[in-house]
One Martini backbone bead per residue (centre of mass of N, CA, C, O) as a GRO file, in nm:
protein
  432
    1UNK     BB    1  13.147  17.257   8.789
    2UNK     BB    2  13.103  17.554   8.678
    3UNK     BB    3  13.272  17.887   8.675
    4UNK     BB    4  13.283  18.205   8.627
    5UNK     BB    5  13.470  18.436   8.695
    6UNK     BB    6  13.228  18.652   8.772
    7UNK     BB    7  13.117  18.464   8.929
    8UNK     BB    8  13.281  18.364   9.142
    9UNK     BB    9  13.395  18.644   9.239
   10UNK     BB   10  13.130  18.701   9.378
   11UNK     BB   11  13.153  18.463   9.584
   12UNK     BB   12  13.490  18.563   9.700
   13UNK     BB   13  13.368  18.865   9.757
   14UNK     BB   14  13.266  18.741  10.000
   15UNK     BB   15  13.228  18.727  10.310
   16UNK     BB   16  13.073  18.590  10.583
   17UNK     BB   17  12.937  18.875  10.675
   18UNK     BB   18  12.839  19.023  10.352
   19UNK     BB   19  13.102  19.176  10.276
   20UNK     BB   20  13.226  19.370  10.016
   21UNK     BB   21  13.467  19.353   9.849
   22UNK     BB   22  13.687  19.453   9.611
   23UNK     BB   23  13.724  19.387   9.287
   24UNK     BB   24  13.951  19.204   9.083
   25UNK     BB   25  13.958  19.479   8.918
   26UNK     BB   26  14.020  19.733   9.093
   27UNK     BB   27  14.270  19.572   9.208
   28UNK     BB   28  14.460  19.578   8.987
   29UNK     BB   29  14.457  19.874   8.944
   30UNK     BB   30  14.541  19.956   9.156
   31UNK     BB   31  14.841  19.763   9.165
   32UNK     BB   32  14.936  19.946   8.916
   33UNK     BB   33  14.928  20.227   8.992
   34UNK     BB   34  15.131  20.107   9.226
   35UNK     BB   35  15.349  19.908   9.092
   36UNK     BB   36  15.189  19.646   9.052
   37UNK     BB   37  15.280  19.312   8.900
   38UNK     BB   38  15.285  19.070   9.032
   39UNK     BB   39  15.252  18.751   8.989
   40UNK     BB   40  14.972  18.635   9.196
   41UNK     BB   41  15.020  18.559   9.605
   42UNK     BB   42  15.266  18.572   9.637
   43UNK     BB   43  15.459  18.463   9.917
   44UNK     BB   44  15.592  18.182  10.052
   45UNK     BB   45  15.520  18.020  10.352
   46UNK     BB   46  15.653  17.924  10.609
   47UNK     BB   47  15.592  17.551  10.759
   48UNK     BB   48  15.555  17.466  11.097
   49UNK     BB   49  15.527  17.142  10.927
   50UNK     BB   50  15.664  17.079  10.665
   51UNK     BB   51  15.383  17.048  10.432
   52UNK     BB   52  15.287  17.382  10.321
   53UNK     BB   53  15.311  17.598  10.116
   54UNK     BB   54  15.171  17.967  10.118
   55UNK     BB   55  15.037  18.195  10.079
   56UNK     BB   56  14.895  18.432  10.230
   57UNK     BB   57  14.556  18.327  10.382
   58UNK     BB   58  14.637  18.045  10.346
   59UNK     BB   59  14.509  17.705  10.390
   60UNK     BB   60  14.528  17.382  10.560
   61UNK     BB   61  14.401  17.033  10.545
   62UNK     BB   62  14.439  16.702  10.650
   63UNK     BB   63  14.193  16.401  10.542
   64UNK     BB   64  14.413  16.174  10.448
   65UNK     BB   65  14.635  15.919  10.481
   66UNK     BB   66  14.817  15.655  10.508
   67UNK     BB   67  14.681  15.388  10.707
   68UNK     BB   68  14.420  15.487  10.751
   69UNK     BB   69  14.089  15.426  10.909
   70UNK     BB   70  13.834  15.310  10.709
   71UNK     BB   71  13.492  15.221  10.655
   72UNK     BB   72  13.557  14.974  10.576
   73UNK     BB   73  13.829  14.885  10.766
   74UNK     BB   74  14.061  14.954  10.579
   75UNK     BB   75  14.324  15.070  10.481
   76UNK     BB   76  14.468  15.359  10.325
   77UNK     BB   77  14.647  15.394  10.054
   78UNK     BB   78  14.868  15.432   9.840
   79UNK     BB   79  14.931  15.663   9.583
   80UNK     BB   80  14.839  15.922   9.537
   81UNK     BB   81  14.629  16.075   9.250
   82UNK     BB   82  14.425  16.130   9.098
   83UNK     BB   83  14.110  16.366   9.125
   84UNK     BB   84  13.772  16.408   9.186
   85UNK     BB   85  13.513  16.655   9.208
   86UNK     BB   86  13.181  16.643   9.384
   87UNK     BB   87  12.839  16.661   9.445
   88UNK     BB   88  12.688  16.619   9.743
   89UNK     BB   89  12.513  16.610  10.020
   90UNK     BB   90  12.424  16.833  10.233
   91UNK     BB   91  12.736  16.994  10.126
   92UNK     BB   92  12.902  16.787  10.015
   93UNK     BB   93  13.196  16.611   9.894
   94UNK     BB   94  13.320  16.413   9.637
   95UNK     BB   95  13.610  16.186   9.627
   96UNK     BB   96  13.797  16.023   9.371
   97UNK     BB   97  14.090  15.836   9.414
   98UNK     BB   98  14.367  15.754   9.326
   99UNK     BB   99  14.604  15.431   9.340
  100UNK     BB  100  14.955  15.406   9.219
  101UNK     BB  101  14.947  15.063   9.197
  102UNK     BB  102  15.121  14.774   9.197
  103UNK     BB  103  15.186  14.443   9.238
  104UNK     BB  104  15.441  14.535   9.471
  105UNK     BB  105  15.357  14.673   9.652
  106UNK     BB  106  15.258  14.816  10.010
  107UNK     BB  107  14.966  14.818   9.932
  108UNK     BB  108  14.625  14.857   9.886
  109UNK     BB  109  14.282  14.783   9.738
  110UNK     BB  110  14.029  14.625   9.928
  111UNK     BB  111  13.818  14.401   9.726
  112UNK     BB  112  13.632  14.143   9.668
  113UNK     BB  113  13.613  14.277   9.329
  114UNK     BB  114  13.820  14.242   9.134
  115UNK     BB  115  13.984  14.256   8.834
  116UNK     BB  116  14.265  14.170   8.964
  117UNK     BB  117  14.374  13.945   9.212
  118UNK     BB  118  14.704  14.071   9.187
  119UNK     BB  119  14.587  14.364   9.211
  120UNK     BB  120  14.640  14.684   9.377
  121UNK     BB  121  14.464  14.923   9.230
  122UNK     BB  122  14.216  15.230   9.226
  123UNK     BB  123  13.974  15.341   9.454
  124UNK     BB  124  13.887  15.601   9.621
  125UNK     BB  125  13.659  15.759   9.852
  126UNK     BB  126  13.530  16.088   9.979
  127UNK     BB  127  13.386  16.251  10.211
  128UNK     BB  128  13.319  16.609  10.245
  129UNK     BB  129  13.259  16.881  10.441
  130UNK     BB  130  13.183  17.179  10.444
  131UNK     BB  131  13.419  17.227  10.682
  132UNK     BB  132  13.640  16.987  10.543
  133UNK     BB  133  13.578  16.732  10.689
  134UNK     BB  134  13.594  16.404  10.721
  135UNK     BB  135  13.349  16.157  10.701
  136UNK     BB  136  13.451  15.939  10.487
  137UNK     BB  137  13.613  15.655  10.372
  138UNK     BB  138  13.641  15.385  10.036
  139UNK     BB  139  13.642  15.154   9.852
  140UNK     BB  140  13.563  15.146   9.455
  141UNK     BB  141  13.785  14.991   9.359
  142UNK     BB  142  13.984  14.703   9.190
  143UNK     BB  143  14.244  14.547   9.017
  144UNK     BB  144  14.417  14.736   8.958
  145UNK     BB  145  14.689  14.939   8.750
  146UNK     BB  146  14.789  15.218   8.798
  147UNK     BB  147  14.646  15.467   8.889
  148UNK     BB  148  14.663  15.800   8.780
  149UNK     BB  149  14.437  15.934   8.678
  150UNK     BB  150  14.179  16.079   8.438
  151UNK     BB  151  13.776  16.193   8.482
  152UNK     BB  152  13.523  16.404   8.464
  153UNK     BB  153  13.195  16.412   8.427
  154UNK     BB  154  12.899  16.507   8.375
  155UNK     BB  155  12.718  16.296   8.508
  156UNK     BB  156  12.933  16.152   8.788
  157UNK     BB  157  13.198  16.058   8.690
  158UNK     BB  158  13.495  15.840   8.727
  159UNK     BB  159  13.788  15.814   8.530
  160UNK     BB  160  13.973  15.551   8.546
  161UNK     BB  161  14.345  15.498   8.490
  162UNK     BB  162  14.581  15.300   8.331
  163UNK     BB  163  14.946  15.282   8.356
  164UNK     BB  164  14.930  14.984   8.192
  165UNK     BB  165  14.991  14.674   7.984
  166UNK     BB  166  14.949  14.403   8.054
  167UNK     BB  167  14.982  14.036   8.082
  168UNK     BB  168  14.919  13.748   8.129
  169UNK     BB  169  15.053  13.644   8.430
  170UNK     BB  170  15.169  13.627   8.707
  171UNK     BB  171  14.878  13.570   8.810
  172UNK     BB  172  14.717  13.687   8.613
  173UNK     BB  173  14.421  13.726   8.411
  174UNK     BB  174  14.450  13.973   8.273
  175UNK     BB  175  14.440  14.301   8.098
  176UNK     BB  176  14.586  14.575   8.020
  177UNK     BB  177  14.508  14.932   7.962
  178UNK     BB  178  14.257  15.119   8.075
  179UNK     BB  179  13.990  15.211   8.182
  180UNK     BB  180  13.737  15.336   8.420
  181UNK     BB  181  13.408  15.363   8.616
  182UNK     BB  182  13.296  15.615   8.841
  183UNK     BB  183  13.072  15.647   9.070
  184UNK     BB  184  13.019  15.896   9.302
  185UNK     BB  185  12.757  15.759   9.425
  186UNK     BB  186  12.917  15.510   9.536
  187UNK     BB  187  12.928  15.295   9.860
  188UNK     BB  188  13.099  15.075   9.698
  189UNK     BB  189  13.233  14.882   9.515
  190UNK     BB  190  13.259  14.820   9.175
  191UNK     BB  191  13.242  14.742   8.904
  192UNK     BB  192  13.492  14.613   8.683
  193UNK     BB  193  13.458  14.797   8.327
  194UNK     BB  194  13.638  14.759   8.099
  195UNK     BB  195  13.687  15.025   7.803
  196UNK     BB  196  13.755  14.942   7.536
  197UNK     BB  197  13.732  15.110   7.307
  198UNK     BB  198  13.978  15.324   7.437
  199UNK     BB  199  14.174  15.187   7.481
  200UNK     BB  200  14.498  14.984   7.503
  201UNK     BB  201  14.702  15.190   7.687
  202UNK     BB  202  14.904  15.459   7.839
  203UNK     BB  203  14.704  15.556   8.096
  204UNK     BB  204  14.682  15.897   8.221
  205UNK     BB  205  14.374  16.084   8.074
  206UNK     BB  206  14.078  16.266   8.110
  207UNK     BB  207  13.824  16.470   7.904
  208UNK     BB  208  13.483  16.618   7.857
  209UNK     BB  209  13.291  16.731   7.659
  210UNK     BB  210  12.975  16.849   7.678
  211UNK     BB  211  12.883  16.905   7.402
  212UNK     BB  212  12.960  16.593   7.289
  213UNK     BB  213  13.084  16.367   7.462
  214UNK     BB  214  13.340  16.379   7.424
  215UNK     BB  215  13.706  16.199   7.497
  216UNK     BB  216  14.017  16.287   7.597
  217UNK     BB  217  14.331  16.163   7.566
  218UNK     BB  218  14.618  16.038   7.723
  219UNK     BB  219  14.995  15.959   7.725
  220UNK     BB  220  15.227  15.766   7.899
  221UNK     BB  221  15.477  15.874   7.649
  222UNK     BB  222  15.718  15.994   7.468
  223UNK     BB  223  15.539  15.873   7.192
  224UNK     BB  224  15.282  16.001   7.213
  225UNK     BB  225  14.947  16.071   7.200
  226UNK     BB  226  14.593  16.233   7.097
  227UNK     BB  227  14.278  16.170   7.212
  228UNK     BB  228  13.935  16.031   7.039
  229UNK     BB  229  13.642  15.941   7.187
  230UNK     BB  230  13.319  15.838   7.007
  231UNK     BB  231  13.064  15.729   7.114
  232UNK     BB  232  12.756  15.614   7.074
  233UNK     BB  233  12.695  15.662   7.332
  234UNK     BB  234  12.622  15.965   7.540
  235UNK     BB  235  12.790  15.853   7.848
  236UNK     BB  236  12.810  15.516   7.733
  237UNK     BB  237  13.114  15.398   7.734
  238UNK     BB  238  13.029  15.087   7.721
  239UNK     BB  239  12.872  15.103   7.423
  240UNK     BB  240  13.137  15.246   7.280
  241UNK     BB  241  13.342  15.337   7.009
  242UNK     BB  242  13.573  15.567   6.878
  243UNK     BB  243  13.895  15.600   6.791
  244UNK     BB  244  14.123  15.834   6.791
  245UNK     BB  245  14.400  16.079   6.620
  246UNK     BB  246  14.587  16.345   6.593
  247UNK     BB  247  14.615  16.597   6.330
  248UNK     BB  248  14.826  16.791   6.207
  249UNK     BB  249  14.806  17.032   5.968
  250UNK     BB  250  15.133  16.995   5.795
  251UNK     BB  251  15.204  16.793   6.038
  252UNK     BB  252  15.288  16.520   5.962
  253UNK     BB  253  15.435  16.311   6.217
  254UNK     BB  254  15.512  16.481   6.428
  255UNK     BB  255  15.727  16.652   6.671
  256UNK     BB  256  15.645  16.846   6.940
  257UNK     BB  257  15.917  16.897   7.178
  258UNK     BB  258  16.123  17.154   7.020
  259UNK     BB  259  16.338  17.007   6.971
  260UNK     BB  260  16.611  16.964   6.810
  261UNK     BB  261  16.466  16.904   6.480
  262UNK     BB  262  16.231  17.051   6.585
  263UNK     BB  263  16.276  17.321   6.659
  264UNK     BB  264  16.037  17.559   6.611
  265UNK     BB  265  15.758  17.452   6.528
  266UNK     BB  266  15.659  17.565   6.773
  267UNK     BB  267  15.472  17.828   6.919
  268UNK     BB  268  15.365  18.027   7.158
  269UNK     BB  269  15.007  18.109   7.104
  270UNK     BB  270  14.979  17.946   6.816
  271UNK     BB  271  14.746  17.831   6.566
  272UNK     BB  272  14.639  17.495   6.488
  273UNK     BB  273  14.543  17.251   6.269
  274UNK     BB  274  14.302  16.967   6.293
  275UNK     BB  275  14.297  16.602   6.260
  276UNK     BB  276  14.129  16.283   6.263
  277UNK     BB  277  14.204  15.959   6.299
  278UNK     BB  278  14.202  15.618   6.303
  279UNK     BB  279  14.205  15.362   6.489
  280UNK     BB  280  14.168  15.022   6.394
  281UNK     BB  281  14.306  14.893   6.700
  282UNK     BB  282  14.226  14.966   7.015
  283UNK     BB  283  14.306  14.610   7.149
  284UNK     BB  284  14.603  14.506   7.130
  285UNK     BB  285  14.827  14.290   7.278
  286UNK     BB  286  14.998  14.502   7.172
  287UNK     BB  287  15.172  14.831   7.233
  288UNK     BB  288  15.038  14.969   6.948
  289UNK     BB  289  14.854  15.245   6.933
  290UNK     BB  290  15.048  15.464   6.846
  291UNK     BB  291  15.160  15.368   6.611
  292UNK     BB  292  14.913  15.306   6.404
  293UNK     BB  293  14.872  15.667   6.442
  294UNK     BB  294  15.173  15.724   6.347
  295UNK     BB  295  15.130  15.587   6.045
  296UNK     BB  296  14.877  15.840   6.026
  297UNK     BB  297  14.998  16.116   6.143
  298UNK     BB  298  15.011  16.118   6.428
  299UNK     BB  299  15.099  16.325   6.663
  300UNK     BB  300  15.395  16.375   6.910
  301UNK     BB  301  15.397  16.329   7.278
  302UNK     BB  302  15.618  16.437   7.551
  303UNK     BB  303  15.404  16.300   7.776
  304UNK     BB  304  15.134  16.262   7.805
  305UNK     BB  305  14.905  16.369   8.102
  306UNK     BB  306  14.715  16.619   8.194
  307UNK     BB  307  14.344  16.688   8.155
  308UNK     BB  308  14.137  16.970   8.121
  309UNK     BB  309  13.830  17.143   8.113
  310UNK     BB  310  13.745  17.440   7.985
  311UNK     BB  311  13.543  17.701   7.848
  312UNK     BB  312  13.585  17.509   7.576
  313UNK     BB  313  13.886  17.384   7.685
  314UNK     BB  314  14.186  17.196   7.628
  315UNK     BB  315  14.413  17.097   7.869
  316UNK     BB  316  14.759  16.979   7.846
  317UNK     BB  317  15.022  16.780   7.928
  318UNK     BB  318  15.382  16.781   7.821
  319UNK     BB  319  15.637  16.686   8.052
  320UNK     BB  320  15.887  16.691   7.844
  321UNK     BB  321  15.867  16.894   7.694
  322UNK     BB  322  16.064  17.094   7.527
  323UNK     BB  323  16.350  17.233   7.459
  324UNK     BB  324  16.457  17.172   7.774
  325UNK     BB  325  16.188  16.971   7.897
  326UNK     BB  326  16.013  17.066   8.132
  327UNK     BB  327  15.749  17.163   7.972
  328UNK     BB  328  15.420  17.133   7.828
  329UNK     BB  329  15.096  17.346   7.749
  330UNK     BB  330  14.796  17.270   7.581
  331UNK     BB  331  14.554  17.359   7.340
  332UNK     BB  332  14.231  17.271   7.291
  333UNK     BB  333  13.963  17.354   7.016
  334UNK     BB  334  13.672  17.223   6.906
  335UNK     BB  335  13.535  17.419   6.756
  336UNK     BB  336  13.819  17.513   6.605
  337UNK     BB  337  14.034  17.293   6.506
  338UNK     BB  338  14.272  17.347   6.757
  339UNK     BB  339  14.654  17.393   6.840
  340UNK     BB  340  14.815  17.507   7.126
  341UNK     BB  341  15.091  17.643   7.271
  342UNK     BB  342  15.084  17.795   7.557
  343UNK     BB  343  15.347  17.610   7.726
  344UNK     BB  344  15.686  17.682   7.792
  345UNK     BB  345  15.913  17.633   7.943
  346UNK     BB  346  16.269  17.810   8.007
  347UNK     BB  347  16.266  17.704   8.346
  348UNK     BB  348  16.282  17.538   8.597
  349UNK     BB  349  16.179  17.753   8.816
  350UNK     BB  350  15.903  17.811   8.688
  351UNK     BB  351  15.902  17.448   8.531
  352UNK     BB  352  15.861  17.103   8.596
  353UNK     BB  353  15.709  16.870   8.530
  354UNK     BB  354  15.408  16.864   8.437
  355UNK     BB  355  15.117  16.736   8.534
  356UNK     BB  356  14.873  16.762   8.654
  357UNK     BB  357  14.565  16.941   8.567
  358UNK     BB  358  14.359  17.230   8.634
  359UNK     BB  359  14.082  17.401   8.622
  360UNK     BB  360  13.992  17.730   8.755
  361UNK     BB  361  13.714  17.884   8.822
  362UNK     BB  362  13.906  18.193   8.767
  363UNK     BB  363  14.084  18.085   8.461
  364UNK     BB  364  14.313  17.931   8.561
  365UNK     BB  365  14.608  17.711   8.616
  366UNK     BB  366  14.698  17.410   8.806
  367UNK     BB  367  15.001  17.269   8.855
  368UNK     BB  368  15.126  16.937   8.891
  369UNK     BB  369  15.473  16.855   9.009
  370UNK     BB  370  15.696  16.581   8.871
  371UNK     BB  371  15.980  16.586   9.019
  372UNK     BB  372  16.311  16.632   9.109
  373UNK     BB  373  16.290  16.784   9.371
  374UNK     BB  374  16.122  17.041   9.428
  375UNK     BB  375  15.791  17.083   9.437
  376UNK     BB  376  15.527  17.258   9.263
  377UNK     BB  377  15.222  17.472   9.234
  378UNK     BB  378  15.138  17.584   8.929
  379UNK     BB  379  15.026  17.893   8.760
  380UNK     BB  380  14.813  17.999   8.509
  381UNK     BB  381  14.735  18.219   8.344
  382UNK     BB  382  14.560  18.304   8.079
  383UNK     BB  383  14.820  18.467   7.957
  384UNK     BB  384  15.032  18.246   8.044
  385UNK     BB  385  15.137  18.284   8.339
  386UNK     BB  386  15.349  18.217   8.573
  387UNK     BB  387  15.323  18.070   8.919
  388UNK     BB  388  15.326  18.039   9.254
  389UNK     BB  389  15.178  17.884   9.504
  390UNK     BB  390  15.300  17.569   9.617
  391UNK     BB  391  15.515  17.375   9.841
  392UNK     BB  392  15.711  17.088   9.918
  393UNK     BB  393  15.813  17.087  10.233
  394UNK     BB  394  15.839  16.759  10.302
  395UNK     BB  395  15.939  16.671  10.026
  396UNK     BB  396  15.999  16.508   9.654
  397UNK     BB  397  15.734  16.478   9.572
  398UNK     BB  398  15.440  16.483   9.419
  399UNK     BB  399  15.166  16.610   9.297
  400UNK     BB  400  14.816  16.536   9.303
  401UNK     BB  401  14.482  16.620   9.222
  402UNK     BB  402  14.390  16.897   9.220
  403UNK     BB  403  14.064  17.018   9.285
  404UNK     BB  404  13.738  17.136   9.299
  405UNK     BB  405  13.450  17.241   9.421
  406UNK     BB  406  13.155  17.296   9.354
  407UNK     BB  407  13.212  17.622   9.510
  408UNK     BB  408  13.533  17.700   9.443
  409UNK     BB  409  13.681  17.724   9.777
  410UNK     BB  410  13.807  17.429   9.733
  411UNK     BB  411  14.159  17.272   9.701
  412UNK     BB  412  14.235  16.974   9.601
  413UNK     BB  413  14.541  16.775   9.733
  414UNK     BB  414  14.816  16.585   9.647
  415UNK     BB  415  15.061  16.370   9.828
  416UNK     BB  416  15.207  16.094   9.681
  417UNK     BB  417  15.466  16.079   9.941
  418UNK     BB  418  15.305  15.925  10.142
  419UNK     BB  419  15.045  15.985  10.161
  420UNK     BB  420  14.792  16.313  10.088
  421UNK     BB  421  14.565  16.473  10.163
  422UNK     BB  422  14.399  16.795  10.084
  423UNK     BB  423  14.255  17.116  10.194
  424UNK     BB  424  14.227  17.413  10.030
  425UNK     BB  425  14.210  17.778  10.142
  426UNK     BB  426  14.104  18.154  10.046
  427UNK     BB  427  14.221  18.439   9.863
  428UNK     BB  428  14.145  18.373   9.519
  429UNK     BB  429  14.088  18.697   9.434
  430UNK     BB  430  14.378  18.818   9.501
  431UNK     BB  431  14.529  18.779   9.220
  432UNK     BB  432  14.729  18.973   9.046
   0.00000   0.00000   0.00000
């Protein structure tokens, strides 16, 4: 799951036939010393299907589309957002995917075992062949609402996140507000098991670090918080554990946004103290988890969204964040319990409304926006420069679901209307 930059490049450096390119510190040096600076990997082609801009060298192929007919006879369902790449059989990866369908969508995730029976969201699974190619795809959980994004485990499962409090009423018979877990391994949908200790509340993304087996939650809301849940048994979500939220040390219930009254409370590069409170309740009827959290001192984030562990630190994003609001991303350091502003938009140009976001291979991140006209696939260096990647040539859908192959040589990614699927691949090593 995990390639250190070294390794990536080692192996992204070597052709189909063997032969060696020359390095990406190599390639860097040539073209400082002629004065080649910009960052990234140069202009985006336009495409001649109007379905995605790409560096030079970069293709795509479309996997699967929302009505495509899946191997379980049901239509593929629209809505694709979050979504995790797994190593399969036989050189296959496996995806599985969210589907954030509210209950009177148009289209369901269609399973016999829904967890509740007017809900209509959930995840599909996809095999990809090492060609690219789909191989089959099928319905994998059902009866949930908004599943918005997740995150994979060390273990091989997809912790798929409702985006939604709901609660029993209009037909409905369940409340809502949820995990559930999808092992990429089951070939059929799996028993929809709420993980209610991890809390009740607007779960937007979770990210797992494998030294502790701790996962760390998002929640889309303007006054959201930044969640620790503490399992009794690591890997075994089911079996419970502690919900904590995080305080920043000298800025108890801070509002980390950095405008109005906030402006300035935090520098981007700086790393501050944090420790982390108990939620008393965190399972109850009604969507106050986040208040209980802030009334012990725990910050709050302009909509965390999307969240992904890399090398020791976890990233997430507050899409509302920043002075002009356009987005921060955060770096949280679990082994030195600390939390840096890594990235503030300055300009709608550079970055607007960050939602998912993957650590990818090669040491960068990379971004997808979900704001109104234009998004594109932002990338962000290790030392925090953006550059563009790619652009929604087809409409102004958000992009969703970020993710590498587990040889890092593929990444997949949605645009969630018309709902599409793809998957990307190039000269990931020519960055500059």
């Amino acid at each position: 799951m995990g390639y250190s930059r070294r390794k990536f490049f080692g192996l992204a450096g070597t052709t189909a036939a063997g032969t060696l390119m020359a390095s990406p510190l190599q390639a860097l040096l040539a073209k400082k010393a002629f004065g080649q600076t910009t960052i990234g990997y140069g202009s985006l082609v336009p495409d001649p299907n109007n379905i995605l801009e790409l560096p030079a060298g970069f293709q795509y192929r479309i996997l699967s589309r929302t009505n495509d007919m899946m191997a379980d006879g049901n239509p593929v369902p629209g809505g694709q957002d979050g979504m995790g790449a797994f190593q399969g059989p036989r050189g296959t990866t496996i995806l599985v995917c969210n589907h954030e369908l509210s209950n009177n969508s148009g289209t369901e995730v269609r399973v016999s075992n829904r967890y509740d029976a007017v809900s209509r969201g959930g995840t599909t699974t996809l095999v990809v062949g090492s060609n690219r190619q789909l191989i089959k795809q099928f319905a994998s959980i059902g009866g949930t609402i908004r599943n918005c994004a997740g995150g994979i485990t060390p273990w091989g499962s997809w912790i798929t996140c409702e985006e939604n409090t709901s609660t029993p009423g209009n037909g409905m018979t369940q409340f809502h507000g949820y995990n559930f877990e999808v092992p990429a391994s089951a070939t059929s949908p799996v028993e929809p098991v709420p993980l209610i200790d991890m809390g009740r509340f607007n779960h937007e993304a979770v990210a797992v670090d494998p030294e502790t087996g701790y996962v760390y939650e998002t929640e889309d809301r303007g006054d959201s918080l930044f969640y620790r849940f503490i399992p009794n048994v690591p890997g075994k979500l089911a079996e419970g554990g502690e919900l904590q939220a995080m305080v920043i040390v000298g800025k108890p219930s801070v509002n980390t946004n950095n405008r109005g009254s906030n402006a300035g409370q935090f520098v981007v590069g700086e790393s501050y103290s944090v420790e982390w409170v108990k939620i008393p309740n965190p399972n109850p009827t009604s969507d106050d988890v986040r208040t209980q959290g802030y009334s012990l001192g725990a910050a709050q984030f302009s909509r965390g969204e999307g969240i992904w562990y890399g090398d020791g630190d976890i990233y997430f994003c507050a899409t509302n964040g920043g002075l002009i609001g356009r987005g921060q991303v955060w770096r949280y350091t679990p082994g030195a319990e600390t939390i840096e502003l890594f990235v503030e938009s300055q300009s709608a140009d550079e970055l607007k409304a960050p939602d998912n976001i993957v650590v990818t291979p090669f040491g960068d991140l990379i971004l997808c926006e979900d704001a109104s006209g234009t998004n594109f696939l932002r990338g962000v260096t290790p030392e925090g420069k953006l550059y563009d990647f790619a652009r929604n040539a087809l409409n102004g859908s958000e992009f969703a679901g970020a993710c590498f192959s587990p040889d890092g040589l593929t990444m997949f990614v949605n645009i969630q209307s018309p709902g599409i699927s793809l998957a990307i691949w190039g000269p990931w090593n020519s960055r500059r």
